[in-house]
mmCIF file of the C-alpha atoms, coordinates in Angstrom:
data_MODEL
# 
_entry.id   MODEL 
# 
loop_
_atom_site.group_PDB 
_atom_site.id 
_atom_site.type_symbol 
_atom_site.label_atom_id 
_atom_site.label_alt_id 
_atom_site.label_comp_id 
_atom_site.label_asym_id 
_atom_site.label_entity_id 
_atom_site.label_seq_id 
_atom_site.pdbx_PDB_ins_code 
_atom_site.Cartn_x 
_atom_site.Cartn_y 
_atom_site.Cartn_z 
_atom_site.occupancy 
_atom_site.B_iso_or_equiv 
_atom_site.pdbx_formal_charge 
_atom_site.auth_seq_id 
_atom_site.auth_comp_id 
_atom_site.auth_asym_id 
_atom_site.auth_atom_id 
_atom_site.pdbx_PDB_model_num 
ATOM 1   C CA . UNK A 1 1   ? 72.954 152.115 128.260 1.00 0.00 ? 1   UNK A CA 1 
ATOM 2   C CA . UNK A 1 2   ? 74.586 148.851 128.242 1.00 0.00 ? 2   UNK A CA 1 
ATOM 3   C CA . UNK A 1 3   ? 73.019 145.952 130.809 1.00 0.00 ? 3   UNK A CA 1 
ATOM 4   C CA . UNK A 1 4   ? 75.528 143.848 132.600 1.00 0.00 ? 4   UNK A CA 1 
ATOM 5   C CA . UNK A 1 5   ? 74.228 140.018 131.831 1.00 0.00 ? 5   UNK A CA 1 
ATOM 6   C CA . UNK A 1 6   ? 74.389 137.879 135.118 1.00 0.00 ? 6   UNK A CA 1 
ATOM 7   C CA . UNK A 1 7   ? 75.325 134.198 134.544 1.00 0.00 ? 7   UNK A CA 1 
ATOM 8   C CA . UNK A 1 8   ? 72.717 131.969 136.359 1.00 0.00 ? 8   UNK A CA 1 
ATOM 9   C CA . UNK A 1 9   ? 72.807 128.091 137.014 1.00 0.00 ? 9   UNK A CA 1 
ATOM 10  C CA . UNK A 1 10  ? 69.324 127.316 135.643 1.00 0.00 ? 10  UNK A CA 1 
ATOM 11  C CA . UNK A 1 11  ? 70.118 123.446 136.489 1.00 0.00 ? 11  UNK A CA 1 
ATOM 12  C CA . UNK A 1 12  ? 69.706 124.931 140.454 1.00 0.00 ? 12  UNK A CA 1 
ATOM 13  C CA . UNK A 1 13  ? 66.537 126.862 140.135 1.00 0.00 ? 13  UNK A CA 1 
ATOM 14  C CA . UNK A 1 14  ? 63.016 125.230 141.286 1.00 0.00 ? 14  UNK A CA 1 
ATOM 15  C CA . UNK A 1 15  ? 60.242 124.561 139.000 1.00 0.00 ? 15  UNK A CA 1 
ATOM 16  C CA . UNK A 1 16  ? 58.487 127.534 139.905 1.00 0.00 ? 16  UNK A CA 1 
ATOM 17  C CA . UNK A 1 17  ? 61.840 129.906 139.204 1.00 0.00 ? 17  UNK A CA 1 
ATOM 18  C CA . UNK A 1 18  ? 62.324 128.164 135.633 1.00 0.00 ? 18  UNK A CA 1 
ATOM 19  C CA . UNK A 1 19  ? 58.750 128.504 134.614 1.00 0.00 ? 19  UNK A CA 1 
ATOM 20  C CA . UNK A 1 20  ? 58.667 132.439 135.617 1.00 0.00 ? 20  UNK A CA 1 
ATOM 21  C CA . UNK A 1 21  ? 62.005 132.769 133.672 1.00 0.00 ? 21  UNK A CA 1 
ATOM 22  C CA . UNK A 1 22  ? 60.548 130.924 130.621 1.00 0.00 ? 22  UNK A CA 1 
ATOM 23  C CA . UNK A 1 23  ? 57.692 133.258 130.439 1.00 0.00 ? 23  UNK A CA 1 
ATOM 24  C CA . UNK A 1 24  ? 59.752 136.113 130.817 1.00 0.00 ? 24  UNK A CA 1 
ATOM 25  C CA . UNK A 1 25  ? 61.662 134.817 127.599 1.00 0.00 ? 25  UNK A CA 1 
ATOM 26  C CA . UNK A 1 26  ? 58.885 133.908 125.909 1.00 0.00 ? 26  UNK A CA 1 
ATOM 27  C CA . UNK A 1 27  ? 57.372 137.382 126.503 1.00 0.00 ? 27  UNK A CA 1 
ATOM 28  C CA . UNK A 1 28  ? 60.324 139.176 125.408 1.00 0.00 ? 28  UNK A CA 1 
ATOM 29  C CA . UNK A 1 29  ? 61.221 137.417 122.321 1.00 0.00 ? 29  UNK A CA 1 
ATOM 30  C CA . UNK A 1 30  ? 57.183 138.193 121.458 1.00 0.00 ? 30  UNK A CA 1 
ATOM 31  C CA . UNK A 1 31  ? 58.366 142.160 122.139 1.00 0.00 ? 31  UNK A CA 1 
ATOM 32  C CA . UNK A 1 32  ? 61.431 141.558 119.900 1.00 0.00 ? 32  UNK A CA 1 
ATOM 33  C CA . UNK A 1 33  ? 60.295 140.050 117.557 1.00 0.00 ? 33  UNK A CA 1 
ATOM 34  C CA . UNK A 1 34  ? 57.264 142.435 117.085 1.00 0.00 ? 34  UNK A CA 1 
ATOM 35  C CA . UNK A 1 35  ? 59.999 144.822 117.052 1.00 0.00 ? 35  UNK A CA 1 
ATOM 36  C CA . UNK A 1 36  ? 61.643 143.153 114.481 1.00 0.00 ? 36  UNK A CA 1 
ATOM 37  C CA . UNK A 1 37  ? 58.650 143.466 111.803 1.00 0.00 ? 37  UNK A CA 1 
ATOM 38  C CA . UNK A 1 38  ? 57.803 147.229 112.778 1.00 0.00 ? 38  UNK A CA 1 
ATOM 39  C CA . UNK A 1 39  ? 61.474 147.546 111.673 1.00 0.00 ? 39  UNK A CA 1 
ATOM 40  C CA . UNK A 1 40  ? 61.437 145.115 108.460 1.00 0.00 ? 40  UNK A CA 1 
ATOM 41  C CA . UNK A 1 41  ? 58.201 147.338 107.365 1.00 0.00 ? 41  UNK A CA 1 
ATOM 42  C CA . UNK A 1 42  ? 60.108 150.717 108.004 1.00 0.00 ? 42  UNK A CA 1 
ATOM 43  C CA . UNK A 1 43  ? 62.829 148.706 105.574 1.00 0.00 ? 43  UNK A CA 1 
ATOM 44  C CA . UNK A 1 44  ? 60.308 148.240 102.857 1.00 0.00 ? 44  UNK A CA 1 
ATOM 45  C CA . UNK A 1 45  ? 59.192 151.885 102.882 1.00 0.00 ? 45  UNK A CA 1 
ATOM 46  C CA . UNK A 1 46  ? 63.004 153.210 102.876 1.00 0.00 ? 46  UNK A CA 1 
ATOM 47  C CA . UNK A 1 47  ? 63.656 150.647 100.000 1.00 0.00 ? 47  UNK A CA 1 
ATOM 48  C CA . UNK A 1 48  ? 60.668 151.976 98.174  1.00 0.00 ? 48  UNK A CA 1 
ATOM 49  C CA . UNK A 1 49  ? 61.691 155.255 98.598  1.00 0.00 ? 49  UNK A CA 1 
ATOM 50  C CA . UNK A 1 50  ? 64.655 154.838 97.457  1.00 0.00 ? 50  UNK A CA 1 
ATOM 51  C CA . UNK A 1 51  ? 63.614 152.950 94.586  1.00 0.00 ? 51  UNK A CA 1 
ATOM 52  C CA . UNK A 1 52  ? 61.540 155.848 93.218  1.00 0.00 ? 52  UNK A CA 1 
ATOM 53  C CA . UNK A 1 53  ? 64.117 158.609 93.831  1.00 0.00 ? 53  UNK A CA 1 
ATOM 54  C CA . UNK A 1 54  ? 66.197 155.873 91.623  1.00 0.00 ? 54  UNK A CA 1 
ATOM 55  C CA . UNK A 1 55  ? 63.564 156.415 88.740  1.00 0.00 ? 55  UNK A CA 1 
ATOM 56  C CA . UNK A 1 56  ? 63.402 160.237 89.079  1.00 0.00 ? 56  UNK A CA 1 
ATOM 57  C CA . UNK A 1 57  ? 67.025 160.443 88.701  1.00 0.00 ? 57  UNK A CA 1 
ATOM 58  C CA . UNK A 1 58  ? 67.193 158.377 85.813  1.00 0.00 ? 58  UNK A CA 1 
ATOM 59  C CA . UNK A 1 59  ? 64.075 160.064 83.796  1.00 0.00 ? 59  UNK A CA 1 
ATOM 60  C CA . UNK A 1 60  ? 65.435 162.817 81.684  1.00 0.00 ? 60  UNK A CA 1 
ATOM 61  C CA . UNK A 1 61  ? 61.891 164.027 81.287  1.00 0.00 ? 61  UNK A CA 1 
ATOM 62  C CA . UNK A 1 62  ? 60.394 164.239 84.310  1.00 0.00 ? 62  UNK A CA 1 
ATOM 63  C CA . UNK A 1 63  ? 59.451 167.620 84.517  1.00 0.00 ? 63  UNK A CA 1 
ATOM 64  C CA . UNK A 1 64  ? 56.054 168.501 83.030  1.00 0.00 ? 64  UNK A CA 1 
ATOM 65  C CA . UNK A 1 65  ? 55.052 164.928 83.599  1.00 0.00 ? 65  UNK A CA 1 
ATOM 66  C CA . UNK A 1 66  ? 51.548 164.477 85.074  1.00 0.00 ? 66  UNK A CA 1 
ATOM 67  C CA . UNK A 1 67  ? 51.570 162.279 88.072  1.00 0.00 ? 67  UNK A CA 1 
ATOM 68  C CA . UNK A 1 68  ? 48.806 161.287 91.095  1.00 0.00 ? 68  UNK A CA 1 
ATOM 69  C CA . UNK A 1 69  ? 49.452 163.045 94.421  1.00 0.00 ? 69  UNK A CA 1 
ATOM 70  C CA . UNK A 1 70  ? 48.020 161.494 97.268  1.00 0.00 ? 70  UNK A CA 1 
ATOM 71  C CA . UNK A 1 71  ? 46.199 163.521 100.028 1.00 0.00 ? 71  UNK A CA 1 
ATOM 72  C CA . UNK A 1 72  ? 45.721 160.239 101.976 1.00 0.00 ? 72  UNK A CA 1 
ATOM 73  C CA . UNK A 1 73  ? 46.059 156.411 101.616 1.00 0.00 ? 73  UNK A CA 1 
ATOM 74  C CA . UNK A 1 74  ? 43.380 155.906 99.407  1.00 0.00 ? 74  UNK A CA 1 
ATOM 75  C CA . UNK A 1 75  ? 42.393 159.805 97.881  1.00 0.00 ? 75  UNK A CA 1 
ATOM 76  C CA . UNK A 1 76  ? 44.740 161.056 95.038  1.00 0.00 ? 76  UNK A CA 1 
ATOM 77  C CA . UNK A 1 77  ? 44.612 163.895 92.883  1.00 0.00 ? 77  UNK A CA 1 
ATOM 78  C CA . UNK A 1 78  ? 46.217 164.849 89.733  1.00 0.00 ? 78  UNK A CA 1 
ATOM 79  C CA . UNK A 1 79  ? 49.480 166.932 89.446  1.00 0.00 ? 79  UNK A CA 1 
ATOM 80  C CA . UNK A 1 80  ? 52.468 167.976 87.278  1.00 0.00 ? 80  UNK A CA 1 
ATOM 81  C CA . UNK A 1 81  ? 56.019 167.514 88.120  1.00 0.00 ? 81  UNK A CA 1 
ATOM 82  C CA . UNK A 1 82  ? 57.413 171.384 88.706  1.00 0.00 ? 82  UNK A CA 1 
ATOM 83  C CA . UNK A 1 83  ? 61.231 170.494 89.527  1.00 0.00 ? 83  UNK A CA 1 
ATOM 84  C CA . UNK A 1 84  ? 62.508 166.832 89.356  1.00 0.00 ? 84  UNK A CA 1 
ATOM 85  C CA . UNK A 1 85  ? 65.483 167.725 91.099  1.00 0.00 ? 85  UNK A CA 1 
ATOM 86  C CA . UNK A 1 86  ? 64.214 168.882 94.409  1.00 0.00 ? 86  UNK A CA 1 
ATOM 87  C CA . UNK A 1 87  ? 61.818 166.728 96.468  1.00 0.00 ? 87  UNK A CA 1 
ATOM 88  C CA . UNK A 1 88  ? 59.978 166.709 99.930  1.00 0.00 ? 88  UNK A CA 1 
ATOM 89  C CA . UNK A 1 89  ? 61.603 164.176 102.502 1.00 0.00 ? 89  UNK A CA 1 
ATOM 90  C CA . UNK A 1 90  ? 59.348 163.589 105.865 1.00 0.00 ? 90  UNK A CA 1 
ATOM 91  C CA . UNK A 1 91  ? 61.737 163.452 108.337 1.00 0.00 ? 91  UNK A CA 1 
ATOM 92  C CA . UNK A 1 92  ? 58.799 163.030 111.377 1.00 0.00 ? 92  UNK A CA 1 
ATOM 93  C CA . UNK A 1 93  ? 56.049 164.203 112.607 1.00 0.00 ? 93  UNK A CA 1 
ATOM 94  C CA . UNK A 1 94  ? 55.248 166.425 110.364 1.00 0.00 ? 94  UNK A CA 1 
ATOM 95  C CA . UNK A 1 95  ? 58.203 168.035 108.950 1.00 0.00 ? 95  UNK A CA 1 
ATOM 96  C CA . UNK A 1 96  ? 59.641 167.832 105.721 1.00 0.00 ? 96  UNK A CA 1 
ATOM 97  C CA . UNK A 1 97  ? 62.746 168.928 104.174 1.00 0.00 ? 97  UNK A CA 1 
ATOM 98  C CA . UNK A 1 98  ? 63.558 170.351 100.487 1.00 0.00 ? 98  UNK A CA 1 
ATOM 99  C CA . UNK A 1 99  ? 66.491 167.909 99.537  1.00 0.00 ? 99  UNK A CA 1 
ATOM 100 C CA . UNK A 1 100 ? 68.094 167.312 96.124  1.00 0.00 ? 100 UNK A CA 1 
ATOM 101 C CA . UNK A 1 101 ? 67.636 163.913 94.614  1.00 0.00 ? 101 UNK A CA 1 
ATOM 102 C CA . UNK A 1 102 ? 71.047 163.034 95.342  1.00 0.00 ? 102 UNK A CA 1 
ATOM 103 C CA . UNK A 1 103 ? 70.695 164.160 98.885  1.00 0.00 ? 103 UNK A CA 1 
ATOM 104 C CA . UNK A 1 104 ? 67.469 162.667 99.220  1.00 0.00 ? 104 UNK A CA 1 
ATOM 105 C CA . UNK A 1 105 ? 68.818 158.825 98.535  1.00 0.00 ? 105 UNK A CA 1 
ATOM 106 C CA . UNK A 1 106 ? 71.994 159.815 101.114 1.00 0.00 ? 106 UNK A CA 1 
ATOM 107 C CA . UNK A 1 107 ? 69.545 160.649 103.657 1.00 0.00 ? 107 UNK A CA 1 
ATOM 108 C CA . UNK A 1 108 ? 67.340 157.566 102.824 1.00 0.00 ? 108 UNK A CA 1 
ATOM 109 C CA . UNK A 1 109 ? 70.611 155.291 102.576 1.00 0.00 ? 109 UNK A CA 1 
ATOM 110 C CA . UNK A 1 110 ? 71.666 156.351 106.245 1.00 0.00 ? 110 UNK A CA 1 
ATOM 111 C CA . UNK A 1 111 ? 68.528 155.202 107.592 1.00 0.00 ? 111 UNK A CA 1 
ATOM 112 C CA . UNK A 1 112 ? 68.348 152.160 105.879 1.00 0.00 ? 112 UNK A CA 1 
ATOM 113 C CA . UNK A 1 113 ? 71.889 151.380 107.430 1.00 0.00 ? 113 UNK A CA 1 
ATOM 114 C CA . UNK A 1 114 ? 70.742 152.170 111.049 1.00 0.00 ? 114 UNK A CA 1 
ATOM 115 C CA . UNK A 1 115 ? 67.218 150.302 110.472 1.00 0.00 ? 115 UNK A CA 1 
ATOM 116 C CA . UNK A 1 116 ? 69.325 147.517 108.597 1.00 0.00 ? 116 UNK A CA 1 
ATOM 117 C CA . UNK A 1 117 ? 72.031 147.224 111.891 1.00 0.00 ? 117 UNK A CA 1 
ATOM 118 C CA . UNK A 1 118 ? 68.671 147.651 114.267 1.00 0.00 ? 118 UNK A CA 1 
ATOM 119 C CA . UNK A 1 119 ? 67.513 144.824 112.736 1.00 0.00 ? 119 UNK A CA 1 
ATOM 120 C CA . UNK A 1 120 ? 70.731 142.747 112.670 1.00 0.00 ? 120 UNK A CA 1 
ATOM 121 C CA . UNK A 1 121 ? 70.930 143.493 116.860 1.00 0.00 ? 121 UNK A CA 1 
ATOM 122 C CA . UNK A 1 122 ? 67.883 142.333 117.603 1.00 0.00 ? 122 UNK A CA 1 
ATOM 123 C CA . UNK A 1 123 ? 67.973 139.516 115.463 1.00 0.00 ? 123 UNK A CA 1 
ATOM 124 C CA . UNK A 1 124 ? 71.205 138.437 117.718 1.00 0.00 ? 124 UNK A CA 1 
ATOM 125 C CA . UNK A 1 125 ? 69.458 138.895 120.704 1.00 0.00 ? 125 UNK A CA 1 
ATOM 126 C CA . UNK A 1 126 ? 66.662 137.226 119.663 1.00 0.00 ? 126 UNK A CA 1 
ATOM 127 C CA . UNK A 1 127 ? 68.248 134.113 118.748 1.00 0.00 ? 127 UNK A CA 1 
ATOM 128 C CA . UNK A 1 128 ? 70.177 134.202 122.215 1.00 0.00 ? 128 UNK A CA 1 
ATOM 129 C CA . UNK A 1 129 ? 66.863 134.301 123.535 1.00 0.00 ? 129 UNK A CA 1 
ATOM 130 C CA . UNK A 1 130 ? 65.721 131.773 122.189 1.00 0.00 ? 130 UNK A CA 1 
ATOM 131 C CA . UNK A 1 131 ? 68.915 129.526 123.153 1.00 0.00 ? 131 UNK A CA 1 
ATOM 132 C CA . UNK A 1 132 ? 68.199 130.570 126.535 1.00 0.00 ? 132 UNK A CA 1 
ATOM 133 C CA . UNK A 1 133 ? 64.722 129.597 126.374 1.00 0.00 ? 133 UNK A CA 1 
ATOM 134 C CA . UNK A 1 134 ? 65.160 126.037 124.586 1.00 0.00 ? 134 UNK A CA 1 
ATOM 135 C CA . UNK A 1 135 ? 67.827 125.416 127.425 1.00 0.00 ? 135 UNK A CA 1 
ATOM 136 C CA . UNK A 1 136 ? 65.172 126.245 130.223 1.00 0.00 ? 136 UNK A CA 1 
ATOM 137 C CA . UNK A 1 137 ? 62.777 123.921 128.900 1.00 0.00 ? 137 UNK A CA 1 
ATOM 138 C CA . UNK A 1 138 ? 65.441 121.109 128.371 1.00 0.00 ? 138 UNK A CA 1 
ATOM 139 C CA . UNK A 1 139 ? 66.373 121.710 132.223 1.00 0.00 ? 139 UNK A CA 1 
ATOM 140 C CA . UNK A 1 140 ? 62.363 121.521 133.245 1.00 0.00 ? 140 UNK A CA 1 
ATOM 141 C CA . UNK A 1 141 ? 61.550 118.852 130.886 1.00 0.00 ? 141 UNK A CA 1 
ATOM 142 C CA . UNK A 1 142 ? 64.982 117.053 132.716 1.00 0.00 ? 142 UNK A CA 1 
ATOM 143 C CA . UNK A 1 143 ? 63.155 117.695 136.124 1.00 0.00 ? 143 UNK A CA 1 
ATOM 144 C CA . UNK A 1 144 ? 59.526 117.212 135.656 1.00 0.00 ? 144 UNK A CA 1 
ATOM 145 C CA . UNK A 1 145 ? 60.655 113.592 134.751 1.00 0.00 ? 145 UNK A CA 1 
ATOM 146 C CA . UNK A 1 146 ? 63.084 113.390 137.970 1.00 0.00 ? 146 UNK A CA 1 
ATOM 147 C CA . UNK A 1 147 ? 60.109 114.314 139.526 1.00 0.00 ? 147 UNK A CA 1 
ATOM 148 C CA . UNK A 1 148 ? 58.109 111.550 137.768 1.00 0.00 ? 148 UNK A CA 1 
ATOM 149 C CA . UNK A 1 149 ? 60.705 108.709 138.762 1.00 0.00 ? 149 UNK A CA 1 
ATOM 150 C CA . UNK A 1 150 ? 61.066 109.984 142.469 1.00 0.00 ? 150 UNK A CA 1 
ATOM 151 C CA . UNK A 1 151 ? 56.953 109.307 142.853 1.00 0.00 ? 151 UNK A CA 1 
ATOM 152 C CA . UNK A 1 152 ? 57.018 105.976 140.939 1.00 0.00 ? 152 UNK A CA 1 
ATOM 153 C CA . UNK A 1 153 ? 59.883 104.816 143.288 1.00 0.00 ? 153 UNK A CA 1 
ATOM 154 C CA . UNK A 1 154 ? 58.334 105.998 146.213 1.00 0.00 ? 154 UNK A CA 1 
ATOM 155 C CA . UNK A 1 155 ? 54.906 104.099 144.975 1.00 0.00 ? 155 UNK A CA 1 
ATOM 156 C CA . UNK A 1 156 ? 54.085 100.488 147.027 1.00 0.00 ? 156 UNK A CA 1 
ATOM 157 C CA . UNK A 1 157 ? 54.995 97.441  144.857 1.00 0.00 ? 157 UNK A CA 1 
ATOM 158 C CA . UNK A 1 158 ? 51.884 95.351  145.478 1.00 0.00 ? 158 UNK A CA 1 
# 
């Protein structure tokens, strides 16, 4: 669902208006960019995936060979490869699939395109953002010191 942008003259907006907007740009490039790094560490796990399928395929001997299987983060135990052609591929909360090798690294190389052009889209609107946000500053820095001049002039000359 696409949001239609609205073009606003910042240079007309009070004080008051162009601090709430700054905040609200300021809190949503935080979201974004929090966003951003969930993504990038999703990257690093597809990539490491995909890395290891990449040394399956290529080990003619891989069957037989005595490996660590983890049961959580930090508890492994020890194990034998049965079939080096067929692996286990979480695909969410829970599930996992019996995929070949081969369709295994398809699988991990389509969601390293959509995590990849994820990242790519936020990275744009991030950086928009952030133009937006530099230019509300520049217009409250612009009028903070308008508002400095007006009160000098206005001060007695004694």
């Amino acid at each position: 669902m696409a949001t239609k942008q609205q073009q606003i003259d910042i240079s007309k907006l009070s004080l008051e208006q162009l601090n709430s907007m700054k905040q609200e740009h300021e809190e949503s490039v935080q979201e974004l960019s929090s966003q951003l790094e969930t993504m990038k560490l999703a990257e690093g796990r597809f990539r490491e995936s995909r890395n290891t399928l990449d040394i399956i395929k290529l080990d003619d001997q891989a069957e037989g060979k005595e490996m660590l299987v983890p049961l959580t983060q930090s508890l492994y135990v020890s194990g034998n490869v049965l079939d080096a052609d067929q692996v286990l591929v979480d695909i969410g909360t829970g599930y996992f699939l019996q995929k070949s090798v081969q369709g295994a690294q398809e699988m991990i190389d389509r969601k390293l395109k959509v995590v990849t052009q994820n990242m790519d889209s936020i990275h744009t609107v991030v950086n928009q953002k952030q133009e937006n946000l530099n230019a509300i500053v520049t217009v409250m820095q612009y009028k903070m010191q308008q508002i400095q001049k007006q009160k000098a002039e206005q001060q007695p000359v004694t």
